[in-house]
C-alpha positions as CSV (number, residue, x, y, z in Angstrom):
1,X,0.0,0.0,0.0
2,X,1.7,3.1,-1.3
3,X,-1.1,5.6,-0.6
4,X,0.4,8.6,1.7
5,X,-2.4,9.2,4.9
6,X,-2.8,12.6,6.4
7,X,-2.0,12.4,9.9
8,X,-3.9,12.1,12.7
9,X,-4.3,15.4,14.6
10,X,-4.9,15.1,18.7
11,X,-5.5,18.6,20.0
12,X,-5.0,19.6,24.0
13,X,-4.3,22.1,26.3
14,X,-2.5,22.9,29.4
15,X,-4.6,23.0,31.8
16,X,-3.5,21.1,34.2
17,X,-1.5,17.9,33.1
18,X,-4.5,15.4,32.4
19,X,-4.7,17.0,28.8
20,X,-1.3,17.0,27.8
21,X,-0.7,13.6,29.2
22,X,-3.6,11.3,27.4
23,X,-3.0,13.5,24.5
24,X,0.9,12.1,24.5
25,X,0.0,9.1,25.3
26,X,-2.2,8.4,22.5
27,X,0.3,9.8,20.2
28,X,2.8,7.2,21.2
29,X,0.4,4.3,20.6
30,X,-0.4,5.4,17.5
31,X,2.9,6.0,16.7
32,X,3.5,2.3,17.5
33,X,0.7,1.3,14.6
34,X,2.6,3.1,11.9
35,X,0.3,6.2,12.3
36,X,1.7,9.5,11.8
37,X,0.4,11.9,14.7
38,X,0.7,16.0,15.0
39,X,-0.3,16.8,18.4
40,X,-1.1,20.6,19.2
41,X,-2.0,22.8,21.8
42,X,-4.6,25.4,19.7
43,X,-5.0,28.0,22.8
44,X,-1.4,28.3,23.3
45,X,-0.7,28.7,19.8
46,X,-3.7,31.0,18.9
47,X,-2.6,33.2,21.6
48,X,0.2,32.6,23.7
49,X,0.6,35.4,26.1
50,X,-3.4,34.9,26.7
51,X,-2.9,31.0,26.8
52,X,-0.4,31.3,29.5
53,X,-1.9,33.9,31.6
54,X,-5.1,31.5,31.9
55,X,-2.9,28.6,32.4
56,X,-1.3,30.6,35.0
57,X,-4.5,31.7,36.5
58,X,-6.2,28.2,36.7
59,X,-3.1,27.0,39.0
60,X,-3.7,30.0,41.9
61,X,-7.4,29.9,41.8
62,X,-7.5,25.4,41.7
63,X,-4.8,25.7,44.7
64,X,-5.5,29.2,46.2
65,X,-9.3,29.3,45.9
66,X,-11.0,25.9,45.0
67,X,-14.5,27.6,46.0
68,X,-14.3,29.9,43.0
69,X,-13.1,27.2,40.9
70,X,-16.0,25.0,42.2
71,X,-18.4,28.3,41.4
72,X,-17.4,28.7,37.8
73,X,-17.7,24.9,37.1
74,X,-21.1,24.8,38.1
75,X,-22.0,28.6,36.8
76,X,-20.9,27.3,33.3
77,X,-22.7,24.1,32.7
78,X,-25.3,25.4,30.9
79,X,-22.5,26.8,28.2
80,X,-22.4,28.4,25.7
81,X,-19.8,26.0,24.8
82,X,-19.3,27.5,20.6
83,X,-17.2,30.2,19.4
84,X,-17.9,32.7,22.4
85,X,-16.9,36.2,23.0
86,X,-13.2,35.2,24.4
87,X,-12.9,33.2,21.2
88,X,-12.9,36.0,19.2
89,X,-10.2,37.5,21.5
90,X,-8.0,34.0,21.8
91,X,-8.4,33.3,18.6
92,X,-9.5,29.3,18.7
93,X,-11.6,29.0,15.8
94,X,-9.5,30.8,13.5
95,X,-6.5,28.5,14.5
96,X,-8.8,25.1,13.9
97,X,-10.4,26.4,10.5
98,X,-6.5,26.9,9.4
99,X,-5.0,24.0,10.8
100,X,-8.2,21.8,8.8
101,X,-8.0,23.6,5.8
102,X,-3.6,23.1,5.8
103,X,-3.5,19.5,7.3
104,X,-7.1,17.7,6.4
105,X,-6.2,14.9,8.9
106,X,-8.1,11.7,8.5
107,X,-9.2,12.1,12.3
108,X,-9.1,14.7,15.0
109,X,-8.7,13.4,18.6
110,X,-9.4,16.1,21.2
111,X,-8.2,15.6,25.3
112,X,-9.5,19.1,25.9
113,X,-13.6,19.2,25.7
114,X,-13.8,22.9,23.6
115,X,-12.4,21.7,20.4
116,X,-14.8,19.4,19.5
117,X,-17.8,22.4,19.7
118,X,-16.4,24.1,16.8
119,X,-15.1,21.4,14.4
120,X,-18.6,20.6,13.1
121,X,-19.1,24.0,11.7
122,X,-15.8,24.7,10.8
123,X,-15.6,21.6,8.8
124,X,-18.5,22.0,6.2
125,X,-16.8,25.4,5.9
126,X,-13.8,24.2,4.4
127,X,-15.1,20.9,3.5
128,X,-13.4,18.9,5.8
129,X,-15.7,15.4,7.1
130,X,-13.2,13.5,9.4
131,X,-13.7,11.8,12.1
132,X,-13.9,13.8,15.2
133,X,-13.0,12.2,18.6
134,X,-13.2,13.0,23.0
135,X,-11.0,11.4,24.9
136,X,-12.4,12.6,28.7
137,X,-9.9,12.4,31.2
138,X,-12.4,12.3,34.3
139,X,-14.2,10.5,35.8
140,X,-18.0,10.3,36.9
141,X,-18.6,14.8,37.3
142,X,-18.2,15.4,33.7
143,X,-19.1,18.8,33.0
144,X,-21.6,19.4,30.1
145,X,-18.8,20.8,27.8
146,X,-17.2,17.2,26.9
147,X,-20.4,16.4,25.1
148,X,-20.5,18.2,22.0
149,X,-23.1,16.6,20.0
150,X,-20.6,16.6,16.6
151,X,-18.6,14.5,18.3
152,X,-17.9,10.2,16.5
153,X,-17.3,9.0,19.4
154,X,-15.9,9.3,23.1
155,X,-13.6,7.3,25.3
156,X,-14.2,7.3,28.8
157,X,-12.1,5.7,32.0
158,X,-15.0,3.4,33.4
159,X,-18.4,1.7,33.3
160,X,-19.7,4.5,35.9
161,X,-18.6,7.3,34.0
162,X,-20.2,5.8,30.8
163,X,-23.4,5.5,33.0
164,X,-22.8,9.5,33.3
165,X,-22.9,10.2,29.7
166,X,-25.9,7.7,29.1
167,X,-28.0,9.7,31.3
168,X,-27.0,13.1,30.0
169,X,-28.7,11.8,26.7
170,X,-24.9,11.1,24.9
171,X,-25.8,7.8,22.9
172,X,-24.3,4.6,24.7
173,X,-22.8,3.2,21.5
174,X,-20.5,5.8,20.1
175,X,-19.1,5.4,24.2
176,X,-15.9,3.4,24.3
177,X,-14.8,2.3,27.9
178,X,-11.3,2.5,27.2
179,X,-9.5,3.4,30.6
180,X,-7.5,6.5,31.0
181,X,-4.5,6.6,28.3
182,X,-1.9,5.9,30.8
183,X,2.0,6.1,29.2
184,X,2.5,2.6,27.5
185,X,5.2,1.5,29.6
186,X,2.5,0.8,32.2
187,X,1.7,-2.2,30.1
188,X,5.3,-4.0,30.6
189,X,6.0,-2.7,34.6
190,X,4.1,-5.7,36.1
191,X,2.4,-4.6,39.5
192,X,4.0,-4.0,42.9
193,X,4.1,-6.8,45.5
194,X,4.2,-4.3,48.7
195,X,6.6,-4.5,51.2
196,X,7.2,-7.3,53.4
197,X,8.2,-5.9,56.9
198,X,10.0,-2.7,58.0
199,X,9.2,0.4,56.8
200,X,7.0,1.8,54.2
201,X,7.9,3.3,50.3
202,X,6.2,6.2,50.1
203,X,5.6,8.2,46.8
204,X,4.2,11.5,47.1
205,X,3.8,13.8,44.7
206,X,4.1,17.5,45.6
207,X,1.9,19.2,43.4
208,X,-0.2,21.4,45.4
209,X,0.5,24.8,46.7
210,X,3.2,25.5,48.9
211,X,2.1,25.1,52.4
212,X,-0.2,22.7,51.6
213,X,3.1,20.8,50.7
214,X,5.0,21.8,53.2
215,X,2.8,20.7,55.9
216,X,1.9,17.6,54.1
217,X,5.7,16.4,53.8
218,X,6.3,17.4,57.7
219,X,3.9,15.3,58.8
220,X,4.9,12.0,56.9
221,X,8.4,13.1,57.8
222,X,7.2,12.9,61.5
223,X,4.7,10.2,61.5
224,X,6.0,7.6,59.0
225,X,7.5,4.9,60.8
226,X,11.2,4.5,60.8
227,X,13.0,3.1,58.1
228,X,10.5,3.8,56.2
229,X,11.6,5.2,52.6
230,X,9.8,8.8,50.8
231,X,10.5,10.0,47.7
232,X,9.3,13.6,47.0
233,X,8.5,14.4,43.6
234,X,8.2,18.5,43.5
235,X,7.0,18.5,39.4
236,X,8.5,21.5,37.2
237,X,8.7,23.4,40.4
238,X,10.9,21.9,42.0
239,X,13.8,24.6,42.5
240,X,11.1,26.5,44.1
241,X,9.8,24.1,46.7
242,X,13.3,22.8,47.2
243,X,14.0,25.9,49.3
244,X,11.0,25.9,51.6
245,X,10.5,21.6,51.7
246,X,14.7,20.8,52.3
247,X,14.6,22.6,56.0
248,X,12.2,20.1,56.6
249,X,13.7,17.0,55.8
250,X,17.3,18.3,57.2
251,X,15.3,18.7,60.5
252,X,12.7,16.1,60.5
253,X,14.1,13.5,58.0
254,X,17.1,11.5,60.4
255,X,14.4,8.5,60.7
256,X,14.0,8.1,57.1
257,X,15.2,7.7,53.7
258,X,14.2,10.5,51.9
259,X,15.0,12.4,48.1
260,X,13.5,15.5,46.7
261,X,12.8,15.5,43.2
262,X,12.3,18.0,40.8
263,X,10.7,16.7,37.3
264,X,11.3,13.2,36.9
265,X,10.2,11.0,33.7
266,X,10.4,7.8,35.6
267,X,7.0,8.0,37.8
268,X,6.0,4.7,36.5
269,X,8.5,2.9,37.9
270,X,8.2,5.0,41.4
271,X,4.9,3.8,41.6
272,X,5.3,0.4,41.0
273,X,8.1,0.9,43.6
274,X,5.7,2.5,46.3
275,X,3.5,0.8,49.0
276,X,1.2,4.1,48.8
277,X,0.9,7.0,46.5
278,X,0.5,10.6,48.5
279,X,-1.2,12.6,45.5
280,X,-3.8,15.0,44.4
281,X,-7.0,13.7,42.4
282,X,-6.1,14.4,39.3
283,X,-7.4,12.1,36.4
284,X,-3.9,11.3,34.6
285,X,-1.9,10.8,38.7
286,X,-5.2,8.6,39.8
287,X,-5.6,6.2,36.8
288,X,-2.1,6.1,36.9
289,X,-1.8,4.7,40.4
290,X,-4.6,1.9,39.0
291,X,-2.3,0.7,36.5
292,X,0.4,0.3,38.7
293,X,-1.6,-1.3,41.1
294,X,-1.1,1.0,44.0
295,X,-3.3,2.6,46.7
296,X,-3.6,6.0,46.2
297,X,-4.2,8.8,49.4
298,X,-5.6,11.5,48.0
299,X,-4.7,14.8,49.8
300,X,-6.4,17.6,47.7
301,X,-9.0,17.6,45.5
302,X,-10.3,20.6,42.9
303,X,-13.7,20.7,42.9
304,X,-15.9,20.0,40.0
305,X,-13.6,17.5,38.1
306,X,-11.2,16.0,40.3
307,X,-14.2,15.2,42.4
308,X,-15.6,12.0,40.5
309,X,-11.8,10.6,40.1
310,X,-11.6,10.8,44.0
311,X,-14.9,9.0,44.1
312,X,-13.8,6.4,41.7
313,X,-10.9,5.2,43.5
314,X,-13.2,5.1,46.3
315,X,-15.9,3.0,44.8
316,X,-12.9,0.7,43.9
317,X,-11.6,0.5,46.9
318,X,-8.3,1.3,45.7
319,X,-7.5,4.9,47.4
320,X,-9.1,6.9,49.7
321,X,-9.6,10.8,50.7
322,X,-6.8,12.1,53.5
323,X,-7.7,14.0,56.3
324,X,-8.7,17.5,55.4
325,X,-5.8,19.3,57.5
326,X,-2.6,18.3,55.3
327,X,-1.1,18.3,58.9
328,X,-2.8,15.1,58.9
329,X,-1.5,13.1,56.3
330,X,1.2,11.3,57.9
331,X,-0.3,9.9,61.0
332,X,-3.2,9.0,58.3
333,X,-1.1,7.1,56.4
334,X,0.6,5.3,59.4
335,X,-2.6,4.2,60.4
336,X,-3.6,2.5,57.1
337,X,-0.7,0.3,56.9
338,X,-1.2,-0.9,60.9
339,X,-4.3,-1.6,60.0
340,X,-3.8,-3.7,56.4
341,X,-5.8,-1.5,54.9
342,X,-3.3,-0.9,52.1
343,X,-2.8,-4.3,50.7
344,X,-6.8,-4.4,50.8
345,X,-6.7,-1.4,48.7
346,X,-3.5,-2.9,46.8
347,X,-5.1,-5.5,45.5
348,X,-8.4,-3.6,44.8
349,X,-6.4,-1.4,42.7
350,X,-4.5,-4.5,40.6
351,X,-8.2,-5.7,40.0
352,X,-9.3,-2.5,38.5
353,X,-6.4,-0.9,37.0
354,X,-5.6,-1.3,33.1
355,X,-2.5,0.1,31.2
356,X,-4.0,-0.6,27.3
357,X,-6.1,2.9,27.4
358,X,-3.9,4.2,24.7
359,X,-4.2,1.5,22.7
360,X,-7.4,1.2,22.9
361,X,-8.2,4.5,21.4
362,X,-5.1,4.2,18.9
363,X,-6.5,0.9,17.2
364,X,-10.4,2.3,17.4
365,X,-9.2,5.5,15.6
366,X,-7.1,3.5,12.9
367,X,-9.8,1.2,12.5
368,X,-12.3,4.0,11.8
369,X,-10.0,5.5,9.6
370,X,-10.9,1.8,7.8
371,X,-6.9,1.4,7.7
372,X,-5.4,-2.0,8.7
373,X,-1.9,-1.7,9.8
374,X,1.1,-2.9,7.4
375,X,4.6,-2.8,9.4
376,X,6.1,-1.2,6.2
377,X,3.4,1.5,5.6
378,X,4.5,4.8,6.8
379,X,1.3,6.6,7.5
């Protein structure tokens, strides 16, 4: 087969990491059928300095002032979700109506729910009928915006959240339960065995704001029993926390084995490494901790969004909700593992968790693309 396939186009944006992570995912399992893929971020490149200031902006008010996050996700659910005022201002539309008209992509994948509002128009415009995909990277409180009635076809983590749709009126069979698209080395860790005796491995990742982290790491510093090893992954801030968080562990840290960590590319094998994941409720970090097969303590939630993903893992039985007060956390965690409440959630978790999400949306897009795969086709 000699015929040259326009690519594949998954669109995201970065707000928060969900978006950017099932949208890179995907990419790489495509990639592995052969499938060319152009991945793109149109708010950033419609308008960057805007893009970023609203990138900025969603980080202080999701960490500084959930309430008014959790007041504009319910104040907006009855859209408009189309080409609104601030679209003419960002730009959007005009960015997707060129990149159709320049790339014509046999499909468009979206990980960010907007997109998918404007493609139907702007494709009769330029005469454009591909195939127009949602992956939604939450679970069970989906806001109204993911389902954009132009859309082929949506993947979605779970049964429940498929449930979710069903009701809203979305029509059951263009929903694909394909699990979160988790990075594809998930599929070849295996899952953790926990630890024997001693101490516990602790994974927490330091996402949240400042003194919600620092308070959180001083009290697993304190409360974690001894020998017990912590690995601190501070994310793309890390210089930042580093001064504020490595006090703590000079002071607190003698019992332990601890390392601070600024961005690391190997969380996969940390948390098939940990006994217990310390984390926030995001959809990528949480489905993540499911394919590794690891209990998950969830120590921040945003409202809206994050909310379903924390009751998720909860209907599982394969994470629960820390103590409110990060202060808390430690003595928390302490107490789960005297109790053997971790392996029960351990094993609840290798039950559940899958690694094949990506795949699973790579082969459903190439099959409705009505392509089979030829090793020596180069798509």
């Amino acid at each position: 087969m000699t015929d040259k396939v326009a690519p594949v186009v998954i669109l995201t944006a970065s707000f928060g990491e969900g978006h950017n992570s099932a949208a890179r995912n995907v990419a790489a399992a495509l990639g592995e059928l052969g499938v060319g893929v152009e991945v793109y971020d149109p708010v950033g490149l419609a308008s960057p300095v805007l893009a970023g200031l609203a990138a900025k902006l969603y980080g202080e008010v999701t960490t500084k002032f959930p309430a008014g996050w959790e007041w504009f996700f319910e104040v907006t659910r009855g859209g408009p979700f189309g080409p609104v005022w601030w679209d003419r201002l960002v730009g959007v539309g005009s960015w997707l109506e060129g990149m159709l008209r320049e790339r014509r992509p046999r499909a468009v994948v979206s990980t960010f729910p907007l997109y998918p509002h404007f493609l139907g128009e702007l494709g009769r415009r330029v005469g454009w009928s591909g195939g127009v995909w949602t992956v939604v990277t939450d679970s069970l409180t989906i806001h109204p915006v993911w389902m954009s009635l132009g859309v082929t076809g949506w993947f979605v983590t779970d049964e429940f959240t498929a449930e979710v749709l069903a009701c809203a009126g979305v029509d059951a069979g263009r929903v694909e339960v394909s699990g979160f698209p988790v990075p594809l080395v998930f599929g070849g860790l295996g899952r953790g065995e926990g630890r024997a005796a001693g101490g516990l491995r602790v994974l927490y990742l330091a996402t949240t704001g400042r003194r919600h982290a620092r308070e959180t790491l001083g009290s697993l510093l304190r409360e974690l029993p001894g020998g017990s090893e912590l690995s601190v992954v501070m994310g793309r801030s890390g210089e930042r926390l580093r001064g504020e968080l490595g006090p703590l562990v000079e002071r607190l840290g003698g019992r332990l084995r601890v390392e601070l960590l600024g961005w690391c590319g190997d969380i996969p094998e940390r948390m098939r490494w940990a006994d217990v994941v310390v984390t926030k409720a995001g959809g990528a970090t949480v489905h993540e901790c499911l394919a590794a097969g690891v209990p998950a303590v969830v120590n921040y939630v945003i409202p809206g969004q994050e909310e379903g993903n924390m009751v998720l893992l909860e209907r599982l039985g394969a994470g629960c909700r820390a103590p409110r007060e990060a202060s808390d956390c430690g003595a928390f965690v302490r107490s789960l593992a005297e109790r053997g409440s971790l392996v029960l959630m351990r094993e609840a978790a290798q039950r559940h968790g899958r690694s094949d999400g990506a795949m699973v949306v790579a082969r459903r897009i190439l099959n409705s693309m009505e392509l089979k795969h030829d090793p020596g086709v180069s798509f």
